[in-house]
GUNU-859186 format. One record per residue (C-alpha): residue number from 1; x, y, z; chain. Coordinates in steps of 0.2 Angstrom, whole numbers, plus 2048, in hexadecimal, padded with zeros to 3 digits. Example, Ala and Ser with C-alpha at 12.3 -4.5 7.8 and 13.67 -1.06 7.14 Angstrom:
BEGIN
@pos: 1, xx: 83E, yy: 7EA, zz: 827, unit: A .
@pos: 2, xx: 844, yy: 7FB, zz: 824, unit: A .
//
This chain:
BEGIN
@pos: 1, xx: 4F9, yy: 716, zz: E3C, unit: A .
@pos: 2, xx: 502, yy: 726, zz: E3C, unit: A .
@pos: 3, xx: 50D, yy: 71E, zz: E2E, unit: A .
@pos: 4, xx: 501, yy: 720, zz: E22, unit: A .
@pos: 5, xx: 502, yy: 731, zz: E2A, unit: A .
@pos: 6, xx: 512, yy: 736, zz: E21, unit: A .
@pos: 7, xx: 508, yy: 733, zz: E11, unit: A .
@pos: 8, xx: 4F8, yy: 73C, zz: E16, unit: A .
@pos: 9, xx: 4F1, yy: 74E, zz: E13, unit: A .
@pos: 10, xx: 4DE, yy: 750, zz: E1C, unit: A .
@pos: 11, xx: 4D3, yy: 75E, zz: E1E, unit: A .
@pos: 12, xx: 4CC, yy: 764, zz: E2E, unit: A .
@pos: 13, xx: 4BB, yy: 768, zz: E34, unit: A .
@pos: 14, xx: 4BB, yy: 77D, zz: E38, unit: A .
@pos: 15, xx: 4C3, yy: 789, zz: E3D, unit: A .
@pos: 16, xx: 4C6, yy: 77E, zz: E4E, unit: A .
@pos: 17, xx: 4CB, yy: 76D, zz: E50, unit: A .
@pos: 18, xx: 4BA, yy: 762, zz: E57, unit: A .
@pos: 19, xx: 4BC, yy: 753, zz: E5E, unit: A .
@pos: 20, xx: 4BF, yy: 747, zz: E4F, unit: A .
@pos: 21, xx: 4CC, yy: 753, zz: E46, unit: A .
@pos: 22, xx: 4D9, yy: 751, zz: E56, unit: A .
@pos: 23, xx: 4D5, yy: 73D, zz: E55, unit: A .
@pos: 24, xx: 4DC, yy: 73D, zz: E43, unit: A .
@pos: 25, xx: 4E8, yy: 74A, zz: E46, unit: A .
@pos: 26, xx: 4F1, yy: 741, zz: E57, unit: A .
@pos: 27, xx: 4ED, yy: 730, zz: E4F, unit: A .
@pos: 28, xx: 4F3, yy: 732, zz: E3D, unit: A .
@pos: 29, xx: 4FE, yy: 740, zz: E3F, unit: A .
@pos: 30, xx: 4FB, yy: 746, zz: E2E, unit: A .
@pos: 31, xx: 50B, yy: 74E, zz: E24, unit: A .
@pos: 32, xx: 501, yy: 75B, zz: E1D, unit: A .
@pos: 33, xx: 4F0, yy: 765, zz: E1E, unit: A .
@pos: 34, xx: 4E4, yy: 76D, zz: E12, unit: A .
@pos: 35, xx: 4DA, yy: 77A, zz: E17, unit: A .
@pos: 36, xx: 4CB, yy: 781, zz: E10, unit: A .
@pos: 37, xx: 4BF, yy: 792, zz: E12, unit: A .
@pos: 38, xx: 4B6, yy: 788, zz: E22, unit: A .
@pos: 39, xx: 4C7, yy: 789, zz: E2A, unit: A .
@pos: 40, xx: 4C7, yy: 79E, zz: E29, unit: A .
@pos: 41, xx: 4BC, yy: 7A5, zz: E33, unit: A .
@pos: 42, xx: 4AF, yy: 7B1, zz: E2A, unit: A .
@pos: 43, xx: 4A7, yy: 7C0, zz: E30, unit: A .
@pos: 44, xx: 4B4, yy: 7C8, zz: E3A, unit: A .
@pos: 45, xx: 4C2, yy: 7D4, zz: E3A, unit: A .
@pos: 46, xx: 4D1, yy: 7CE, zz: E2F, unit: A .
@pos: 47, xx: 4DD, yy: 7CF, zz: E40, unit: A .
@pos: 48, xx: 4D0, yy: 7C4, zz: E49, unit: A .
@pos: 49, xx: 4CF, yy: 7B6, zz: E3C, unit: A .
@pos: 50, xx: 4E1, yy: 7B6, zz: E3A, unit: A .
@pos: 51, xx: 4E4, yy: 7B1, zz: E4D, unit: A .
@pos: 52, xx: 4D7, yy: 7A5, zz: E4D, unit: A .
@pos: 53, xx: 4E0, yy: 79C, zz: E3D, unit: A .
@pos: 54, xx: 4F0, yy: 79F, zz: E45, unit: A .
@pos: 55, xx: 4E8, yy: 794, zz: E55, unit: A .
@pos: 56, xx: 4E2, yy: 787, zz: E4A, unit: A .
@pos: 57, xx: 4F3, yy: 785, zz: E43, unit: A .
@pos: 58, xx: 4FC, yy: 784, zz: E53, unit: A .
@pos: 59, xx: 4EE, yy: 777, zz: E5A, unit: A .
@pos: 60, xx: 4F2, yy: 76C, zz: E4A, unit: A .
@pos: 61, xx: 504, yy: 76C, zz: E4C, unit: A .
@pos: 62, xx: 500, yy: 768, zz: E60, unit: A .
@pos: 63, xx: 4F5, yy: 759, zz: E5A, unit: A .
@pos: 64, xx: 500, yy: 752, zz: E4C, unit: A .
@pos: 65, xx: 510, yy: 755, zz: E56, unit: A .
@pos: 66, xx: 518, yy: 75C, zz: E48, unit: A .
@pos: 67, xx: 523, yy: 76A, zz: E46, unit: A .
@pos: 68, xx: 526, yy: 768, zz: E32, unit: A .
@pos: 69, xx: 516, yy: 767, zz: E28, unit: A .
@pos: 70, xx: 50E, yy: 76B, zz: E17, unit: A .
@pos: 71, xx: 502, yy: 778, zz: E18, unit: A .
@pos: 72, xx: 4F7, yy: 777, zz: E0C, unit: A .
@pos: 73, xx: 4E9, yy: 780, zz: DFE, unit: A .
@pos: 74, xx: 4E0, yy: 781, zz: DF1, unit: A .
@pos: 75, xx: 4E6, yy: 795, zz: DEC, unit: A .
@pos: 76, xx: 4E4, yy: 796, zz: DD9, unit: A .
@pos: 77, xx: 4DA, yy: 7A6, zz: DD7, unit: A .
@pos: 78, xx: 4C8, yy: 7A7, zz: DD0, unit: A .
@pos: 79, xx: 4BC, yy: 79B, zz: DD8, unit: A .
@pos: 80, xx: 4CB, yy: 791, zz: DE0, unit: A .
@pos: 81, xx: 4CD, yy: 79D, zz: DEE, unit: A .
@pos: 82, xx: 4CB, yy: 79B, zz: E00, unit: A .
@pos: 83, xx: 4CF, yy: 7A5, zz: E0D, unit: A .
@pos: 84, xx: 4C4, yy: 7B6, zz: E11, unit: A .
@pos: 85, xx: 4CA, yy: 7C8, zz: E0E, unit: A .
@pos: 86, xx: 4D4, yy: 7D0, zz: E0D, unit: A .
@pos: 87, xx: 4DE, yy: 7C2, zz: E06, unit: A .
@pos: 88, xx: 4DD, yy: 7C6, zz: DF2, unit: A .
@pos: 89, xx: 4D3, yy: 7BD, zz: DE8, unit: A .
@pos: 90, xx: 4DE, yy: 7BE, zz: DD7, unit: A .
@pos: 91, xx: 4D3, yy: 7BB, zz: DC7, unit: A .
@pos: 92, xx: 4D4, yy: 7A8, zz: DBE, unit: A .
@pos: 93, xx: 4E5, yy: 7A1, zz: DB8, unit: A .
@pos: 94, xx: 4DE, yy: 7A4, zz: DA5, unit: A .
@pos: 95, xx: 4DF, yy: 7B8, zz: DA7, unit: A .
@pos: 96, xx: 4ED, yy: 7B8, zz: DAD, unit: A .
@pos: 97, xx: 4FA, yy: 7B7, zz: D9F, unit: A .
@pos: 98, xx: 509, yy: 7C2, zz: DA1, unit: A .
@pos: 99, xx: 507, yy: 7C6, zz: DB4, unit: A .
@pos: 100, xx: 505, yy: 7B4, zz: DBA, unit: A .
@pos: 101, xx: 516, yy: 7B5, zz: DC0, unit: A .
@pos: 102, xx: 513, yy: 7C5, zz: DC9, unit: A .
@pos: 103, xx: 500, yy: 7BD, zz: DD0, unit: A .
@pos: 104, xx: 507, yy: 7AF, zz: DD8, unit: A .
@pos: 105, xx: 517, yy: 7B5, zz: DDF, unit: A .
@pos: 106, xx: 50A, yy: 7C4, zz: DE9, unit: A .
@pos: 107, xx: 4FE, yy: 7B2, zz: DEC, unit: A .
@pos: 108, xx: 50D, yy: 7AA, zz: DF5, unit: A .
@pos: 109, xx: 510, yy: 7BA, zz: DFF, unit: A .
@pos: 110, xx: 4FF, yy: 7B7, zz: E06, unit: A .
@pos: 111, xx: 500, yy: 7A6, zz: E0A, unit: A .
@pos: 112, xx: 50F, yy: 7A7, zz: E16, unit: A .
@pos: 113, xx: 506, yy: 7B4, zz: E1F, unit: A .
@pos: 114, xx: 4FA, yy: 7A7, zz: E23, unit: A .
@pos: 115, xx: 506, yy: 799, zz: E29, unit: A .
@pos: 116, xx: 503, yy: 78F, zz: E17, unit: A .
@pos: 117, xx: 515, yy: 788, zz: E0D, unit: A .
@pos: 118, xx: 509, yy: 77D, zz: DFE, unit: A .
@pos: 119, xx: 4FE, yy: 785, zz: DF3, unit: A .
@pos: 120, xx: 4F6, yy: 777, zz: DE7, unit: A .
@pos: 121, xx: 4F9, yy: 780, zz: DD7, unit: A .
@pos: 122, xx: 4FB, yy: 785, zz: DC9, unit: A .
@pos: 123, xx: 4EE, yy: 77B, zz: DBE, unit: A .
@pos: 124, xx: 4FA, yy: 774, zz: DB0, unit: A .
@pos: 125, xx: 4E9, yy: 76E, zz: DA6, unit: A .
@pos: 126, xx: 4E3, yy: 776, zz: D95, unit: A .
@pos: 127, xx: 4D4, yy: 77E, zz: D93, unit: A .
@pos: 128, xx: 4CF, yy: 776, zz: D83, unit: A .
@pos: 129, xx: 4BC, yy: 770, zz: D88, unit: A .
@pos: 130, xx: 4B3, yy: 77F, zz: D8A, unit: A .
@pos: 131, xx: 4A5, yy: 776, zz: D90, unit: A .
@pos: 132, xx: 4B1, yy: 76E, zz: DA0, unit: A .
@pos: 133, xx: 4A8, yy: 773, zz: DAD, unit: A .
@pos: 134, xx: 4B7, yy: 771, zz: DBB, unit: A .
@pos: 135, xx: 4C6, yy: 777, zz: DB2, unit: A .
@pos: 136, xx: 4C2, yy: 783, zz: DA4, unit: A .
@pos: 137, xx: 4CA, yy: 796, zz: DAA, unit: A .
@pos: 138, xx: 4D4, yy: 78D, zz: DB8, unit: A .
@pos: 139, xx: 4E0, yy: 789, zz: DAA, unit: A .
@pos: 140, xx: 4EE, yy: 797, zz: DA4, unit: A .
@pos: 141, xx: 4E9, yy: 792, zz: D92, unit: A .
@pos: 142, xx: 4E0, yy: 78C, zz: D84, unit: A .
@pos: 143, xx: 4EF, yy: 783, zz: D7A, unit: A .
@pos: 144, xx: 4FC, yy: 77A, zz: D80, unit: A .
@pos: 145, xx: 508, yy: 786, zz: D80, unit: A .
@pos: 146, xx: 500, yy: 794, zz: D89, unit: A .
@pos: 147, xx: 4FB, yy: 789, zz: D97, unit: A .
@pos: 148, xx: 50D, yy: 784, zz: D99, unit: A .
@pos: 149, xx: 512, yy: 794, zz: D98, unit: A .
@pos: 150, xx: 508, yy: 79B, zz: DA6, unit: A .
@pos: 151, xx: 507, yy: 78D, zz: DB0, unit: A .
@pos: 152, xx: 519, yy: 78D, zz: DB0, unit: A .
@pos: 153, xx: 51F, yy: 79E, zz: DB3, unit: A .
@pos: 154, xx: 510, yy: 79D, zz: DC2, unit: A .
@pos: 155, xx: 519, yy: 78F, zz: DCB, unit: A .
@pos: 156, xx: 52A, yy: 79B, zz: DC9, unit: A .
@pos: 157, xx: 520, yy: 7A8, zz: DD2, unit: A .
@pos: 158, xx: 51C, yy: 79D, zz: DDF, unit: A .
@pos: 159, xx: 52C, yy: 794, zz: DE2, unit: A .
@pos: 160, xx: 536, yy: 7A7, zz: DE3, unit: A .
@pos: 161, xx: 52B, yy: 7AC, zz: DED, unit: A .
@pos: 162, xx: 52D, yy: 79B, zz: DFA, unit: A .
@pos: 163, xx: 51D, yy: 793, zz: DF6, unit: A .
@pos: 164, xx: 51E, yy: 781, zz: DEF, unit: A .
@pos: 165, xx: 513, yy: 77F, zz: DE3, unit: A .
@pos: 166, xx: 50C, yy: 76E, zz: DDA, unit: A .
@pos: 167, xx: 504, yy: 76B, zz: DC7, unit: A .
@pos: 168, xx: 4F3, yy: 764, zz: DC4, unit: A .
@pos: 169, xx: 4EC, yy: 75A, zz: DBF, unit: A .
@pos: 170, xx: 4F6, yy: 74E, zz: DB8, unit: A .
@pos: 171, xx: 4F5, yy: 749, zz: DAA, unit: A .
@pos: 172, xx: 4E8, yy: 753, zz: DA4, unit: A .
@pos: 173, xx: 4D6, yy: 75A, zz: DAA, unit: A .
@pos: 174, xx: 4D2, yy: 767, zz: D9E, unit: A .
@pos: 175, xx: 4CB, yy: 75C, zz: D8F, unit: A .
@pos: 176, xx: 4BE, yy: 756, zz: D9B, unit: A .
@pos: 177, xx: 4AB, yy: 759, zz: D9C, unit: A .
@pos: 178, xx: 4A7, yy: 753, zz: DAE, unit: A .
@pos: 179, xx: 4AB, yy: 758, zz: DBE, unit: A .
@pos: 180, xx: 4B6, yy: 74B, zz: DC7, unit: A .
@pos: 181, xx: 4B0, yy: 751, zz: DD7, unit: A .
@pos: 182, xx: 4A0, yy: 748, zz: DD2, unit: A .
@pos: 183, xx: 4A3, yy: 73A, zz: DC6, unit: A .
@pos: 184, xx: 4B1, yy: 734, zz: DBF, unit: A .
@pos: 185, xx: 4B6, yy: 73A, zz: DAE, unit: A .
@pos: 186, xx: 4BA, yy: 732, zz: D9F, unit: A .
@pos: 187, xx: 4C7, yy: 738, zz: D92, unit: A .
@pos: 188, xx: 4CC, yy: 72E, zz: D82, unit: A .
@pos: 189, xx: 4DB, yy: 734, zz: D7E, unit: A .
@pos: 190, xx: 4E9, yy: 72A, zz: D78, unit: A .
@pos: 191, xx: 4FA, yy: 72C, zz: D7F, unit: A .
@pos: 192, xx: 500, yy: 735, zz: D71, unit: A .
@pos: 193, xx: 4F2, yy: 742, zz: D72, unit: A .
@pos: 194, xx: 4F6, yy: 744, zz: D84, unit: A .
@pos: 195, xx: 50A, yy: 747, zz: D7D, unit: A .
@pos: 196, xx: 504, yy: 753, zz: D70, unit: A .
@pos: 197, xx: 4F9, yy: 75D, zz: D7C, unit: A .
@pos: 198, xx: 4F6, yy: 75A, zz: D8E, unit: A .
@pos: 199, xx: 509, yy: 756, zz: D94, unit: A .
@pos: 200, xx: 510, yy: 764, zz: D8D, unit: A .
@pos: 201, xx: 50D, yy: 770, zz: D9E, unit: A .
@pos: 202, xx: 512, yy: 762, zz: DA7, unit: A .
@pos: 203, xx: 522, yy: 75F, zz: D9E, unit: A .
@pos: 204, xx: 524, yy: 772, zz: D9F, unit: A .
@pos: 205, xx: 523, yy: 773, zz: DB2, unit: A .
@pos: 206, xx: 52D, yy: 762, zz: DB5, unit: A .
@pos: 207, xx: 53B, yy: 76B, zz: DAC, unit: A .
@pos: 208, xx: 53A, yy: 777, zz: DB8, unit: A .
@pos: 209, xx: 53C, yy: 76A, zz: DC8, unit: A .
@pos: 210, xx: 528, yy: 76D, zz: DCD, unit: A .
@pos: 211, xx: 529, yy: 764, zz: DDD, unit: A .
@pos: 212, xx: 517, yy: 75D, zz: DDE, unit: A .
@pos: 213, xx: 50B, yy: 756, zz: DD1, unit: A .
@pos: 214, xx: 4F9, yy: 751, zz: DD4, unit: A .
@pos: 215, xx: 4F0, yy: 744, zz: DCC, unit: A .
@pos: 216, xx: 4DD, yy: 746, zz: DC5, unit: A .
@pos: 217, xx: 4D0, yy: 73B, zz: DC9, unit: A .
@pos: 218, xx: 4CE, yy: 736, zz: DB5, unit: A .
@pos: 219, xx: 4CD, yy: 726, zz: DAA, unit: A .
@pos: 220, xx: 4D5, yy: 726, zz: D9B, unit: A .
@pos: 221, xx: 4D0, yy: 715, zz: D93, unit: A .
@pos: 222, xx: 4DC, yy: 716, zz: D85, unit: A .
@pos: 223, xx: 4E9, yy: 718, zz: D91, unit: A .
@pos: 224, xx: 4E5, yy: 70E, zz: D9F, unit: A .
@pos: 225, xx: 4D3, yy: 705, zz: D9D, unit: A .
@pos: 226, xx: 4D1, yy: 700, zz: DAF, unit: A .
@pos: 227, xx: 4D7, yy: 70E, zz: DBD, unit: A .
@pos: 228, xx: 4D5, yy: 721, zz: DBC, unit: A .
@pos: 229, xx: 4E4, yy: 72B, zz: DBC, unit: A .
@pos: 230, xx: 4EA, yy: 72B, zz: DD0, unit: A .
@pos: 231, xx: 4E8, yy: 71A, zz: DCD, unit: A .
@pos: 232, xx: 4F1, yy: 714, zz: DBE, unit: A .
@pos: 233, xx: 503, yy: 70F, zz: DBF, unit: A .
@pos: 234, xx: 503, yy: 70F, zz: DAB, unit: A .
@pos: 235, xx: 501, yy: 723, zz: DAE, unit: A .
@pos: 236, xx: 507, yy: 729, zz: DBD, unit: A .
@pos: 237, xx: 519, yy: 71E, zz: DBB, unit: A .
@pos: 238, xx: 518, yy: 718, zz: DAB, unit: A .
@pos: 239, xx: 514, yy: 72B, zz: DA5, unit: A .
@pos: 240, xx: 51A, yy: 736, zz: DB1, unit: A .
@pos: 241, xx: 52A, yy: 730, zz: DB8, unit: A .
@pos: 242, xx: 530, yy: 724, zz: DAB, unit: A .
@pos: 243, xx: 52E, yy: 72D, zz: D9B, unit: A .
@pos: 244, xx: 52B, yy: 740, zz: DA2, unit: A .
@pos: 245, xx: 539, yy: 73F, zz: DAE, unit: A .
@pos: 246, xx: 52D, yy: 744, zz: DBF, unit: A .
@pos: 247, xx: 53A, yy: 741, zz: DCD, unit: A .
@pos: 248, xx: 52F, yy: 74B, zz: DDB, unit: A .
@pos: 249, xx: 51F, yy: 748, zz: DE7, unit: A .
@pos: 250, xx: 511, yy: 741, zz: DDE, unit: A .
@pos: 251, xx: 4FF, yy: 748, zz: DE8, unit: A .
@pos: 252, xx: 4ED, yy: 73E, zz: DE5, unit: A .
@pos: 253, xx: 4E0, yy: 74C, zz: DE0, unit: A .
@pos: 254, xx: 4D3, yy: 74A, zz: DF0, unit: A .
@pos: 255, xx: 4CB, yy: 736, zz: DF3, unit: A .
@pos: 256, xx: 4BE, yy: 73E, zz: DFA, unit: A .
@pos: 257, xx: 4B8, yy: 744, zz: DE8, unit: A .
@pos: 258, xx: 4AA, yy: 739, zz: DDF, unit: A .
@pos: 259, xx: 4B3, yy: 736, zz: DD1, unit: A .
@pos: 260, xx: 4BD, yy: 728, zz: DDD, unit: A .
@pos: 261, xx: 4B7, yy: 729, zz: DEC, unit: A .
@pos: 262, xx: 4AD, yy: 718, zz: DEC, unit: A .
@pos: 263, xx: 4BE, yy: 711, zz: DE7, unit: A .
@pos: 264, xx: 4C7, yy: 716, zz: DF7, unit: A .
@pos: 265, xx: 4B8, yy: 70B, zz: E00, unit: A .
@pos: 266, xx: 4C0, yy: 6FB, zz: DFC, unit: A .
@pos: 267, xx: 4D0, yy: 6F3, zz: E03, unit: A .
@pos: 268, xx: 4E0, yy: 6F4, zz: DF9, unit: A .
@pos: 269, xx: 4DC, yy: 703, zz: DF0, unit: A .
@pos: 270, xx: 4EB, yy: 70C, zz: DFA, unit: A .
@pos: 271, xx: 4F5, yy: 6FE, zz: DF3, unit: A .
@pos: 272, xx: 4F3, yy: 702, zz: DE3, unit: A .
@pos: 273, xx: 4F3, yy: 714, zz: DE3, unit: A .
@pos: 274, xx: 504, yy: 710, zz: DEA, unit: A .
@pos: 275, xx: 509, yy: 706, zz: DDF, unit: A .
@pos: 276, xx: 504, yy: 710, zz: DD0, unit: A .
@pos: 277, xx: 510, yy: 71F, zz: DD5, unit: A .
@pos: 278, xx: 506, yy: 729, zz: DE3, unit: A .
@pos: 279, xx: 511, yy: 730, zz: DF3, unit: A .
@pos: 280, xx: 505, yy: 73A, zz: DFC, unit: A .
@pos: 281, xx: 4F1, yy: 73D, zz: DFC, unit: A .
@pos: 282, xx: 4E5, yy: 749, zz: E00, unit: A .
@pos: 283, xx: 4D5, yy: 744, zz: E0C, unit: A .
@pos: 284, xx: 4CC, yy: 754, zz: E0D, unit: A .
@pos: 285, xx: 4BD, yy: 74C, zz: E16, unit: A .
@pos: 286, xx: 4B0, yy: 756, zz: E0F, unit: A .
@pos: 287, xx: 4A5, yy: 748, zz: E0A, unit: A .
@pos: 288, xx: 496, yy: 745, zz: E15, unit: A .
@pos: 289, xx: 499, yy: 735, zz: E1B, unit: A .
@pos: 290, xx: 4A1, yy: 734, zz: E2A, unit: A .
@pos: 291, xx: 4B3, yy: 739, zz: E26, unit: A .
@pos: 292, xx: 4BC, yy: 733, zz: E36, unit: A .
@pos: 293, xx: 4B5, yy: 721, zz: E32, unit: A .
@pos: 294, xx: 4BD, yy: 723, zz: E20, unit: A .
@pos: 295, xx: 4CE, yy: 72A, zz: E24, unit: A .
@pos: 296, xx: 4D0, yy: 71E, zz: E2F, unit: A .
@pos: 297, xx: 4CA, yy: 711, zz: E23, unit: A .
@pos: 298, xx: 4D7, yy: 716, zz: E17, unit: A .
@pos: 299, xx: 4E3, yy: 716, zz: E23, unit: A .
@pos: 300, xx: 4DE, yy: 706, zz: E27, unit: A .
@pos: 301, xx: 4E0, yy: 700, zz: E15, unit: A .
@pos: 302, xx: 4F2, yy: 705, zz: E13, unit: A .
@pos: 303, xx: 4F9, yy: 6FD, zz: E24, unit: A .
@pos: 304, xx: 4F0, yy: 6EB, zz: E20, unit: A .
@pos: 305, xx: 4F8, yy: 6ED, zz: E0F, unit: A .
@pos: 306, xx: 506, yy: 6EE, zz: E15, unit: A .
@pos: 307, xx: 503, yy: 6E1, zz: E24, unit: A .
@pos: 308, xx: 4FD, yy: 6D6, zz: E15, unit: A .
@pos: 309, xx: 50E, yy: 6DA, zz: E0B, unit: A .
@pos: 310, xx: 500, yy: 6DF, zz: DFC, unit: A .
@pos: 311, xx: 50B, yy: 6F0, zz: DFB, unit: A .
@pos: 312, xx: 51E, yy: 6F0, zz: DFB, unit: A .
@pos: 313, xx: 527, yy: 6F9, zz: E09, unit: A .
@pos: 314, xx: 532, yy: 6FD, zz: DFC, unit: A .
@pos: 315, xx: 525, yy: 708, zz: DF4, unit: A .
@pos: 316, xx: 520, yy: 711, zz: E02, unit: A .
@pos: 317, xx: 531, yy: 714, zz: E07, unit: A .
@pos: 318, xx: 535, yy: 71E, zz: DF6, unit: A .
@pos: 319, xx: 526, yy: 727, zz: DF7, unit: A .
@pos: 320, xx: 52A, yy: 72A, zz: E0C, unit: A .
@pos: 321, xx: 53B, yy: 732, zz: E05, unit: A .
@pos: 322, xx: 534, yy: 73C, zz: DF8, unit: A .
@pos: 323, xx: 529, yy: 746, zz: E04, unit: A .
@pos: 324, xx: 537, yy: 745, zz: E0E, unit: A .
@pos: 325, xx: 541, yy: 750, zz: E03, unit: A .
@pos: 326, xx: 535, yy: 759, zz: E01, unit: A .
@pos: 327, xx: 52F, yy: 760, zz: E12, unit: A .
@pos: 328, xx: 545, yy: 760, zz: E17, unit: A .
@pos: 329, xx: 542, yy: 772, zz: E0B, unit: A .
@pos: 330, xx: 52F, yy: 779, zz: E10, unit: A .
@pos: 331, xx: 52F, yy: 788, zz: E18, unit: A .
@pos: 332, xx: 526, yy: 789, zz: E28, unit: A .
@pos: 333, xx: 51C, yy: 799, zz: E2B, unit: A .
@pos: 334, xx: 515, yy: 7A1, zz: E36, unit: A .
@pos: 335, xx: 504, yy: 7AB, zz: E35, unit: A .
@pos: 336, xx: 506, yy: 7BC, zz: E34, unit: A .
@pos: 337, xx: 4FD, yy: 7CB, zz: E30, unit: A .
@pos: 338, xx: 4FF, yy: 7D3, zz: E1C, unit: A .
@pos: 339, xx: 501, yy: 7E8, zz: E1D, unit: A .
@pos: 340, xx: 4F3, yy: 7F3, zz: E15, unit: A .
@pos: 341, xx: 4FF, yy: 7F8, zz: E07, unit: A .
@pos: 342, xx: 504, yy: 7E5, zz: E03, unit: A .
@pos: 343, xx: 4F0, yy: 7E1, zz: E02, unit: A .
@pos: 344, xx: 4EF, yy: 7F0, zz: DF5, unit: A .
@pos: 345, xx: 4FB, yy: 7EF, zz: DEA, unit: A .
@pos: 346, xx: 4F3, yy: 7DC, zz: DE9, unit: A .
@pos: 347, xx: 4E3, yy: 7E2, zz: DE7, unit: A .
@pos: 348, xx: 4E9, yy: 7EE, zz: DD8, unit: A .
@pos: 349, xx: 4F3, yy: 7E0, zz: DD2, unit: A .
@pos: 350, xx: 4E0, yy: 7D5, zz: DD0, unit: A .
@pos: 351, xx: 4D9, yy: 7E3, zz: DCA, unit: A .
@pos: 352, xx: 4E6, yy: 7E8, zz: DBC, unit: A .
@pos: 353, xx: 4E6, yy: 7D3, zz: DB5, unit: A .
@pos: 354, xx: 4D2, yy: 7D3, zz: DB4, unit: A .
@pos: 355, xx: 4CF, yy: 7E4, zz: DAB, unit: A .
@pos: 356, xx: 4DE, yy: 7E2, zz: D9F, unit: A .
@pos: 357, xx: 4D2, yy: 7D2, zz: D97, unit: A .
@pos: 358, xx: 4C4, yy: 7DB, zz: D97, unit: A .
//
């Protein structure tokens, strides 16, 4: 099982590992974790919940057994924020503009002090629906070229500043009007609308070797009439590595999200995300259902694929090497406490990119 491991980034329960966190963690030994606010402690001082996530770390890598691992969160600013204060909260990717080099470069400095090498940003979408009620101000622009513009030079920032950084959501969230976290969207584009719009970010940051790209949980029935996005080997190979070049680590957004979870319920579903073009995915087991049981289930799915010979070995081995290559150049951080002047000139750095757009 811990084969499917090598492919696997899951959540954890708190800000301790219970019982069924170490089972997954010994069992699957998972390449990669994503953490979320429940994994900070809240309420105490910053020193004190910085040991306490610097022991959750250490039992993580105890359980796993793994010295190299992704480190993993969701750190785009705005709402998309997790860990407590006095970590800065920088405003939304859209007012960022000209300092979004600048924001995330300080936002990578702050992730090493807390043991994290992966921050799942930036958002290479287009706020072009105002009424998207998941992406809207998380995007850098409105047009196509603004979003690549910001997008990109906030991937720069993180990369100088040693964070890897991965584009989302490929190939396209912001023309939607649902929230794949609780239903799966619908876009009918064609593929030359996607060309004329919602790749261009994309093909901005793969010029500039982005490392990782995540899929989104989408349909696009025009495209691809049977499979959302993650699923969909017309997008994610036919797309993204055939005709845009993508050479790097190709990320599900999180199965545990409505839009597909269901899907990931039923055997051979692994398989095809496989097949379509996925290297490595994200469980965050948040849903309410039991989330050992599920894990496991998925786990489950991708050995008797491969027991079965429904997915190639040849497949997983690619993708095995892609991650690979990956992780041979993640740095591994320890946690660390930021000084009172670093955490100021932060704070004044928020400040200055949410009053200049007032």
């Amino acid at each position: 099982m811990h084969r499917f491991g090598h492919h696997l980034i899951v959540g954890i329960s708190g800000t301790t590992l219970n019982d069924e966190d170490k089972r997954i963690l010994s069992a699957l030994k998972p390449i990669g974790i994503i953490f979320y606010a429940k994994n900070f402690r809240y309420g105490i001082h910053y020193e004190d919940w910085l040991q306490v996530f610097q022991e959750l770390i250490k039992q993580i890598r105890q359980y796993t057994e793994r010295e190299s691992m992704f480190m993993t969160i969701d750190h785009e600013g705005g709402t998309v924020h997790r860990p407590y204060l006095p970590i800065t909260r920088f405003p939304h990717a859209f007012l960022l503009q000209s300092r979004a080099r600048e924001v995330a470069a300080s936002a990578a400095l702050e992730l090493k002090s807390l043991g994290i090498n992966v921050s799942w940003a930036p958002v290479a979408d287009i706020f072009s629906n105002p009424n998207n009620p998941i992406i809207g101000s998380r995007a850098f622009g409105a047009t196509p070229e603004s979003a690549a513009a910001g997008a990109r030079e906030y991937f720069l920032g993180l990369r100088e500043a040693g964070i890897i950084g991965c584009a989302k959501h490929f190939p396209g969230h912001g023309d939607t009007s649902t929230d794949s976290h609780l239903e799966l969207p619908t876009l009918n584009l064609t593929l030359d609308e996607l060309r004329s719009r919602e790749l261009i970010p994309f093909k901005a940051l793969i010029a500039e070797q982005v490392p990782m790209i995540m899929t989104a949980h989408i349909l696009f029935p025009k495209i691809d009439a049977d499979v959302p996005a993650t699923l969909s080997q017309l997008i994610l190979t036919g797309i993204l590595r055939e005709e845009l070049g993508f050479e790097g680590v190709i990320v599900s957004d999180d199965l545990d999200m409505k839009a597909v979870s269901d899907m990931y319920s039923r055997s051979g579903t692994v398989a095809q995300t496989f097949k379509a073009g996925c290297d490595l995915f994200i469980v965050s087991r948040n849903l309410p259902s039991s989330s050992l049981e599920r894990t496991l289930a998925i786990t489950q799915d991708f050995v008797d694929s491969l027991n079965n010979g429904s997915l190639d070995e040849r497949i997983v081995e690619a993708a095995r090497m892609r991650i690979d290559s990956l992780l041979a150049i993640a740095p591994q951080y320890s946690v660390s406490s930021l000084d009172k002047d670093t955490l100021l000139r932060h704070a004044e750095l928020a400040i200055a990119c949410s009053f200049k757009n007032l």
